[in-house]
LUMMARRO-91535 format. One record per residue (C-alpha): residue number from 1; residue in three letters; chain; x, y, z. Coordinates in Angstrom, 1 decimal, always signed. Example, Ala and Ser with C-alpha at 12.3 -4.5 7.8 and 13.67 -1.06 7.14 Angstrom:
2
site num:1 residu:ALA chaine:A X:+12.3 Y:-4.5 Z:+7.8
site num:2 residu:SER chaine:A X:+13.7 Y:-1.1 Z:+7.1
This chain:
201
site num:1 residu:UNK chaine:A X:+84.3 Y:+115.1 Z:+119.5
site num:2 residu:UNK chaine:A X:+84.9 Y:+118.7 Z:+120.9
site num:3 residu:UNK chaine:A X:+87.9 Y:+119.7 Z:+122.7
site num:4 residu:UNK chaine:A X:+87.9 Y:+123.0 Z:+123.0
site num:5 residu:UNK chaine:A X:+84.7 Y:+125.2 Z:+123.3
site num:6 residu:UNK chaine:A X:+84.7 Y:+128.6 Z:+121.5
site num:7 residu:UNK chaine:A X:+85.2 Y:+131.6 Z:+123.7
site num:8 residu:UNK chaine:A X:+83.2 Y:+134.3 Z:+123.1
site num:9 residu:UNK chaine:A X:+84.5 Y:+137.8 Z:+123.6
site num:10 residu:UNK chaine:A X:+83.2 Y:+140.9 Z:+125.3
site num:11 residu:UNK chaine:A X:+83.5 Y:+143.6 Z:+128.0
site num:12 residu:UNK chaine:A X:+83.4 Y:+141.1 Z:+130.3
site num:13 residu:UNK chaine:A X:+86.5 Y:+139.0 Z:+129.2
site num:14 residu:UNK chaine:A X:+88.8 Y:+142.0 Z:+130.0
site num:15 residu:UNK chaine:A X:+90.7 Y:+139.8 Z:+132.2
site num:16 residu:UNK chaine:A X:+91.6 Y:+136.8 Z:+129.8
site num:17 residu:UNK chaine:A X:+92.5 Y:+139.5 Z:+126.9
site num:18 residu:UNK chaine:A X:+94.8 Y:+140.1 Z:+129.3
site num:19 residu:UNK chaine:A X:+96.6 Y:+136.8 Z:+129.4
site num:20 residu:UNK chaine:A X:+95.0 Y:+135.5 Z:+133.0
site num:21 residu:UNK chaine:A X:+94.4 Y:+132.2 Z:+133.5
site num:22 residu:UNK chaine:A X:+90.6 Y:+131.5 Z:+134.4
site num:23 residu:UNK chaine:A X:+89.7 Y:+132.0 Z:+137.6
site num:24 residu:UNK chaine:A X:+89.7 Y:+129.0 Z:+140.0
site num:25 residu:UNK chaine:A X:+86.6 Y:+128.1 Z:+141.8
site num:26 residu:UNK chaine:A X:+87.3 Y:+130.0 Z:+145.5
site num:27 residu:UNK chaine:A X:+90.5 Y:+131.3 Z:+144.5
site num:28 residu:UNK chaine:A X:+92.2 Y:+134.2 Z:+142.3
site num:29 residu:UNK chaine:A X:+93.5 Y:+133.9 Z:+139.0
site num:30 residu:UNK chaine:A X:+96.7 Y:+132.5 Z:+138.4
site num:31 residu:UNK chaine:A X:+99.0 Y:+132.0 Z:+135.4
site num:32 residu:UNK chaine:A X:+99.8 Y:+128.1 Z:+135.0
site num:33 residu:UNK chaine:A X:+103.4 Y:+127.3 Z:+133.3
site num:34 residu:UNK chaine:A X:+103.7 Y:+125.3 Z:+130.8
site num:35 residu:UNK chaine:A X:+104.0 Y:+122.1 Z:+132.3
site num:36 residu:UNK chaine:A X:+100.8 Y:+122.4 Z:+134.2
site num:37 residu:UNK chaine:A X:+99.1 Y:+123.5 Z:+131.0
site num:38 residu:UNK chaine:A X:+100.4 Y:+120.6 Z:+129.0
site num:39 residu:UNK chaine:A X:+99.4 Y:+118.0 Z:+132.0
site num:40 residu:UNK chaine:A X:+95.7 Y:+120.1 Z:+131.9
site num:41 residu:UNK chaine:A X:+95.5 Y:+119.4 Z:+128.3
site num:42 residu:UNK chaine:A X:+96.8 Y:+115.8 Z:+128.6
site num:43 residu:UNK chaine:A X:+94.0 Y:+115.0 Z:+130.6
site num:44 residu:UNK chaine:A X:+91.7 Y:+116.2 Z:+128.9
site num:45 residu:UNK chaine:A X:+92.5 Y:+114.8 Z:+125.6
site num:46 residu:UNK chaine:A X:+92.7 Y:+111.2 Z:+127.8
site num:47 residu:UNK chaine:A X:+89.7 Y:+111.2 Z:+129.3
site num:48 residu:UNK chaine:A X:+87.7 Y:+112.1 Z:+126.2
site num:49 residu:UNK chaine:A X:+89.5 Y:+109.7 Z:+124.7
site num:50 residu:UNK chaine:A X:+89.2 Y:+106.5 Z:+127.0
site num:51 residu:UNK chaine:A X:+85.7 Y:+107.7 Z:+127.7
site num:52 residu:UNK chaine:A X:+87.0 Y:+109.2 Z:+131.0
site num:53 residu:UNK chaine:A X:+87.3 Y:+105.2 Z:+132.2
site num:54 residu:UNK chaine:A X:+90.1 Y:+104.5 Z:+134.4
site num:55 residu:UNK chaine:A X:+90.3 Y:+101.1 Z:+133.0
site num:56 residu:UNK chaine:A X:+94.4 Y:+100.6 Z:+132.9
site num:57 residu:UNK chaine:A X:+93.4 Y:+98.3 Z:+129.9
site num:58 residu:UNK chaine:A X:+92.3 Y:+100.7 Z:+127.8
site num:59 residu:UNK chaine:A X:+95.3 Y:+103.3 Z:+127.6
site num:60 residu:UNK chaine:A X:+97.9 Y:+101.9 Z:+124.4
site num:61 residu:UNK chaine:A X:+101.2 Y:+101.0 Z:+125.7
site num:62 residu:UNK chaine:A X:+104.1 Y:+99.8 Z:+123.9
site num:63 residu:UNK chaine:A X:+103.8 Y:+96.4 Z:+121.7
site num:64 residu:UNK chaine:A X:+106.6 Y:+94.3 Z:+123.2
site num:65 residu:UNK chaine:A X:+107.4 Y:+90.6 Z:+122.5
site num:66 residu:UNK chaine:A X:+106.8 Y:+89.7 Z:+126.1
site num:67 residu:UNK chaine:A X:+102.9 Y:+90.5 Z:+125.2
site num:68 residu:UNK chaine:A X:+102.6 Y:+88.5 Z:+122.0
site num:69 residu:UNK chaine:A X:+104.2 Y:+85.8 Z:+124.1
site num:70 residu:UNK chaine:A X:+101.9 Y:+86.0 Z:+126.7
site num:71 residu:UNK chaine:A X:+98.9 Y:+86.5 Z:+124.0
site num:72 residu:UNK chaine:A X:+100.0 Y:+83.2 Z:+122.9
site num:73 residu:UNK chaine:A X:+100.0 Y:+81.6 Z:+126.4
site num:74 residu:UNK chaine:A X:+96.9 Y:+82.9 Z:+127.6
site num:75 residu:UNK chaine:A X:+95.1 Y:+81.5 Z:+124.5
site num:76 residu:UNK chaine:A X:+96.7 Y:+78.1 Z:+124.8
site num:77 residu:UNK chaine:A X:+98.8 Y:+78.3 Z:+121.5
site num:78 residu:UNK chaine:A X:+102.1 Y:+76.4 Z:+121.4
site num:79 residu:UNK chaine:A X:+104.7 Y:+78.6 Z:+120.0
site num:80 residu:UNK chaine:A X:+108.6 Y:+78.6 Z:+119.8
site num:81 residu:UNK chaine:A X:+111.4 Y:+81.0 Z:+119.7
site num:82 residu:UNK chaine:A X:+113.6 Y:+80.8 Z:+116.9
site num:83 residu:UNK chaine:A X:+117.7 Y:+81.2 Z:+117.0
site num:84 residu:UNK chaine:A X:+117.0 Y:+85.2 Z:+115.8
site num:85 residu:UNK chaine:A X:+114.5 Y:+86.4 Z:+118.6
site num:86 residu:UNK chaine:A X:+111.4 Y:+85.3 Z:+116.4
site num:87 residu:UNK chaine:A X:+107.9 Y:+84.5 Z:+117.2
site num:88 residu:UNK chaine:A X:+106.4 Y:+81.4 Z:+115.4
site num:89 residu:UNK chaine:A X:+104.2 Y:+78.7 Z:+115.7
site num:90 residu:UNK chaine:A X:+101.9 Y:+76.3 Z:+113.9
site num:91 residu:UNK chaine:A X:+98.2 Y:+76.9 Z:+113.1
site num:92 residu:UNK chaine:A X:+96.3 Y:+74.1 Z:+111.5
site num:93 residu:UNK chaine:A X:+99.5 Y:+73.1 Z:+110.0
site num:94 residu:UNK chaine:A X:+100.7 Y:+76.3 Z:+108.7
site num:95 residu:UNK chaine:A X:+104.1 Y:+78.3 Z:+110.3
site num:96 residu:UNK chaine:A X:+102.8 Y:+81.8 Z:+111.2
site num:97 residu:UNK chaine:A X:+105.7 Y:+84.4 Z:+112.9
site num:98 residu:UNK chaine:A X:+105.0 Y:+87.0 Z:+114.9
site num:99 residu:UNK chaine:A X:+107.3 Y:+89.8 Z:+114.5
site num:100 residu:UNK chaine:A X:+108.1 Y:+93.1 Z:+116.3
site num:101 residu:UNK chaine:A X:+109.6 Y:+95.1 Z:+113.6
site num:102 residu:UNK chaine:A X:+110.8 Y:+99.1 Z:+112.8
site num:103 residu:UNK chaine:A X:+113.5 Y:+101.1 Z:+114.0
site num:104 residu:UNK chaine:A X:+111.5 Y:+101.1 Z:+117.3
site num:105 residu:UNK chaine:A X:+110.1 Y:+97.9 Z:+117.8
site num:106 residu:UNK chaine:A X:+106.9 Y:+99.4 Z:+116.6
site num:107 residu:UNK chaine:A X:+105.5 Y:+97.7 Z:+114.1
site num:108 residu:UNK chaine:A X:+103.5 Y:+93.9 Z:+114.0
site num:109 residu:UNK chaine:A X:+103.7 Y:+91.4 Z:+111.5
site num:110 residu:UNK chaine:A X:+101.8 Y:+88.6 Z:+111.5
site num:111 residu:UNK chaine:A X:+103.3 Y:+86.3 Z:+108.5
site num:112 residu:UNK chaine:A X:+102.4 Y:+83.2 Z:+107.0
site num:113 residu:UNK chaine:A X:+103.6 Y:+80.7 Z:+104.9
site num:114 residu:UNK chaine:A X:+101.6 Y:+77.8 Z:+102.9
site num:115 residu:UNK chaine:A X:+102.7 Y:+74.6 Z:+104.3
site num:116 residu:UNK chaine:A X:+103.3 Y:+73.3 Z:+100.2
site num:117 residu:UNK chaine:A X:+105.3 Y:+74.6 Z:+97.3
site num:118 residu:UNK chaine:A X:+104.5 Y:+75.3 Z:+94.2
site num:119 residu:UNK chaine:A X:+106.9 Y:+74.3 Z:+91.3
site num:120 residu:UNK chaine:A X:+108.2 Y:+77.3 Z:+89.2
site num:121 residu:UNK chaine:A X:+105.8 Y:+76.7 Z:+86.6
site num:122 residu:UNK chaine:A X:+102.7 Y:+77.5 Z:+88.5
site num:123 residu:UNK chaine:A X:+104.3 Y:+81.1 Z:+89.3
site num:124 residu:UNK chaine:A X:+102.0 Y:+82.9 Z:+87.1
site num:125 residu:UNK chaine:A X:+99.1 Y:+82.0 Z:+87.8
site num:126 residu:UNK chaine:A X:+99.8 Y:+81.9 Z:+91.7
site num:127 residu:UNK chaine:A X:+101.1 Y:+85.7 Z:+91.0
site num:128 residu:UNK chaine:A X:+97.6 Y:+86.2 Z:+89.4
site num:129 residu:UNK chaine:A X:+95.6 Y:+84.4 Z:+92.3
site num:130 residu:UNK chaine:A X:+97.6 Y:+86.4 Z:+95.0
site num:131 residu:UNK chaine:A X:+96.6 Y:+89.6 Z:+93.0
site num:132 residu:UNK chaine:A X:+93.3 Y:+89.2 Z:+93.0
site num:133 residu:UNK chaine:A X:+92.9 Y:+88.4 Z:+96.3
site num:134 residu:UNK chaine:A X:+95.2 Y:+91.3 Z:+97.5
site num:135 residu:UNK chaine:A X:+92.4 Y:+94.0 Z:+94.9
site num:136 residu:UNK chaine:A X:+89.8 Y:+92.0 Z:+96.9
site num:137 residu:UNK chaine:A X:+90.6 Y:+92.4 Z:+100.3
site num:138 residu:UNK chaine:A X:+92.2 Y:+94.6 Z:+103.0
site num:139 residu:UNK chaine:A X:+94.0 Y:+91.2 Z:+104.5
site num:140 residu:UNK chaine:A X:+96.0 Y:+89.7 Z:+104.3
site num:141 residu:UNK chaine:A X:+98.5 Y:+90.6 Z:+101.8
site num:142 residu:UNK chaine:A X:+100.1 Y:+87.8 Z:+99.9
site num:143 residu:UNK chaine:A X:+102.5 Y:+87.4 Z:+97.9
site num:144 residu:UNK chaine:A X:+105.8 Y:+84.9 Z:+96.6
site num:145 residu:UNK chaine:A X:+108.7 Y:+83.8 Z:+97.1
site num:146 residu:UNK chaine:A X:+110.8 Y:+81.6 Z:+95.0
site num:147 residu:UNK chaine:A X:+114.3 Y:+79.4 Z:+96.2
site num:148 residu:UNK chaine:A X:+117.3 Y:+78.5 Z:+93.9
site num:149 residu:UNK chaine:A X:+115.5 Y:+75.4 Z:+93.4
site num:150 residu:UNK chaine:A X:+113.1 Y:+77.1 Z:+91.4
site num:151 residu:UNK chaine:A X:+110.2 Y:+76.1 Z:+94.4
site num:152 residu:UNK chaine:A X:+107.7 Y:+78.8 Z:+94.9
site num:153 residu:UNK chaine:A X:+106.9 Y:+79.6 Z:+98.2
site num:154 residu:UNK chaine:A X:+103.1 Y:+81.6 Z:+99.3
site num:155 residu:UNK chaine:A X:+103.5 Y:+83.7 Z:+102.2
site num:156 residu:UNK chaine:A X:+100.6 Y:+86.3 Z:+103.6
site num:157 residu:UNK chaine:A X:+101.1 Y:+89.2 Z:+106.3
site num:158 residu:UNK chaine:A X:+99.5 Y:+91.3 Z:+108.2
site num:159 residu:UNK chaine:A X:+101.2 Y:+94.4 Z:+109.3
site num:160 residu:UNK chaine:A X:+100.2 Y:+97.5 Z:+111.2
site num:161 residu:UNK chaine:A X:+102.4 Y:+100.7 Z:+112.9
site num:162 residu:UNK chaine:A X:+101.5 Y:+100.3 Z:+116.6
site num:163 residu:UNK chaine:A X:+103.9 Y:+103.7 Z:+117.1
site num:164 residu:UNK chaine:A X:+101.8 Y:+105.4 Z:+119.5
site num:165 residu:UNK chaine:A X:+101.3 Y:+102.1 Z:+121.4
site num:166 residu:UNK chaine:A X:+98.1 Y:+99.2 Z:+121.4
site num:167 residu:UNK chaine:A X:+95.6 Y:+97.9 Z:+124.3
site num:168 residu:UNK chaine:A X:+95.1 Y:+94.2 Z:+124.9
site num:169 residu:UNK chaine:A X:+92.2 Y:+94.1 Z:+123.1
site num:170 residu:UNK chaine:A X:+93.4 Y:+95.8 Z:+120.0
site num:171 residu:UNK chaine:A X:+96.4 Y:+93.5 Z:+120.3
site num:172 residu:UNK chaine:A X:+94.2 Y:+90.4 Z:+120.6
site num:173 residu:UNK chaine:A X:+92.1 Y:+91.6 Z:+117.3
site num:174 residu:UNK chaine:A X:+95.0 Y:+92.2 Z:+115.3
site num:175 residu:UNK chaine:A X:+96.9 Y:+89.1 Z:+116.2
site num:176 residu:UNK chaine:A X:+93.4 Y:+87.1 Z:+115.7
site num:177 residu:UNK chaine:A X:+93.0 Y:+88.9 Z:+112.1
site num:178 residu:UNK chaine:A X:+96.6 Y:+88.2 Z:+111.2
site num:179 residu:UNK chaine:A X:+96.1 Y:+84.2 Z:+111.9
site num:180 residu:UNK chaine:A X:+92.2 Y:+83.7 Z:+110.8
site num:181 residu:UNK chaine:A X:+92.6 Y:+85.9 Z:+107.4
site num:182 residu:UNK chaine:A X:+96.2 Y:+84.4 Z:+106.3
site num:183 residu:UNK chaine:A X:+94.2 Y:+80.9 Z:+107.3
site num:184 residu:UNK chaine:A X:+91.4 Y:+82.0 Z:+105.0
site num:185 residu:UNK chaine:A X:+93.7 Y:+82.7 Z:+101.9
site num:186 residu:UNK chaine:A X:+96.0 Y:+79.1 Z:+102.5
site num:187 residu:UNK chaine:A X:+92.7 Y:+76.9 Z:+102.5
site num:188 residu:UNK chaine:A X:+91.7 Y:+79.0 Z:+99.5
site num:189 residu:UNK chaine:A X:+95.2 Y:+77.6 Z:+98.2
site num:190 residu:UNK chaine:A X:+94.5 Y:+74.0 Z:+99.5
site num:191 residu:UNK chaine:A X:+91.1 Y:+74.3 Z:+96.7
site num:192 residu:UNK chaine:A X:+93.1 Y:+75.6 Z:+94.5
site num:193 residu:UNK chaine:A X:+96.1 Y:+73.4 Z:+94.4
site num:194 residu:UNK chaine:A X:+94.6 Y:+70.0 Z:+96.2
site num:195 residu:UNK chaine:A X:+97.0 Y:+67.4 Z:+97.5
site num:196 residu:UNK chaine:A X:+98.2 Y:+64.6 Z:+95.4
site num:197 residu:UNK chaine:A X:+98.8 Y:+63.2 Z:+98.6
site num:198 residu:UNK chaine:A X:+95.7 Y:+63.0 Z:+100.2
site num:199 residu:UNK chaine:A X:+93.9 Y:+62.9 Z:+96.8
site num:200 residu:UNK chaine:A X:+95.4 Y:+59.3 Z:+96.8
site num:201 residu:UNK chaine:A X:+94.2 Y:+58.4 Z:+100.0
């Protein structure tokens, strides 16, 4: 992607060397401040950026709560908002959060946690299976958690900087990633670790 053309010098350029703005199409040359040139280059960068579509959808704005509240309604998820602000939900039985994080309120995290725990002396190995799935795979990232008790608890996240803002549909891929791959690594669990429970059944 080019943004700025090369400019060729010669006798003929006398006028730029000078510092002149290029001339406008039926009018003279005039010096633009700096605001106009920043607003010029603004919208150039945007338009080769968006594809020049107008599309409001398609500009990043700032990820909010409200949104991933409304993601949640428009898709037909049941959610709930804890005591703290939090996000959360239940997908195929596991608690997934969606949190706005950072010192602005710019960062998602999608987290998980496995609906079983794991007694302490399993933690090895579940260290060593959430290893190699995190030097397998982008998403999500997994990891432990163990409680006073000794239980150990298998959480997976997926976070991302959203600083310079997100569009719906990046939101709706992210938020979709965060869910489906976390879902992926717990039914991974669920073969590894089946349930006495419904083994008796």
């Amino acid at each position: 992607m080019r943004f700025f053309g090369s400019r060729r010098r010669d006798s003929a350029d006398d006028g730029d060397q000078a510092g002149n703005s290029p001339q406008a199409p039926g009018g003279p040359r005039r010096d633009l401040d700096d605001d106009e040139l920043r607003a010029q280059v603004e919208g150039v960068l945007l338009r080769e950026l968006t594809g020049g579509m107008d599309d409001p959808s398609t500009i990043p704005t700032p990820l909010t709560r409200e949104r991933v509240v409304e993601w949640l309604s428009e898709n037909g998820f049941s959610y709930f908002v804890d005591s703290e602000g939090d996000v959360g939900g239940l997908w195929h039985g596991w608690l997934f959060y969606f949190l706005i994080v950072g010192d602005g309120s710019e960062v998602l995290q999608v987290r998980g946690q496995w609906h079983r725990d794991l007694t302490i002396e399993r933690l090895e190995e579940i260290l060593e299976l959430c290893n190699e799935w995190n030097a397998e795979r982008i998403w999500p990232k997994t990891y432990v958690r163990v409680r006073d008790n000794g239980a150990v608890l298998v959480y997976t996240e997926v976070t991302v900087d959203l600083e310079h803002g997100v569009t719906d549909d990046q939101l709706d891929q992210l938020l979709q990633c965060g869910l489906t791959t976390g879902s992926m690594f717990f039914e991974h669990l669920d073969e590894t670790y089946p349930d006495p429970l419904r083994a008796a059944q």
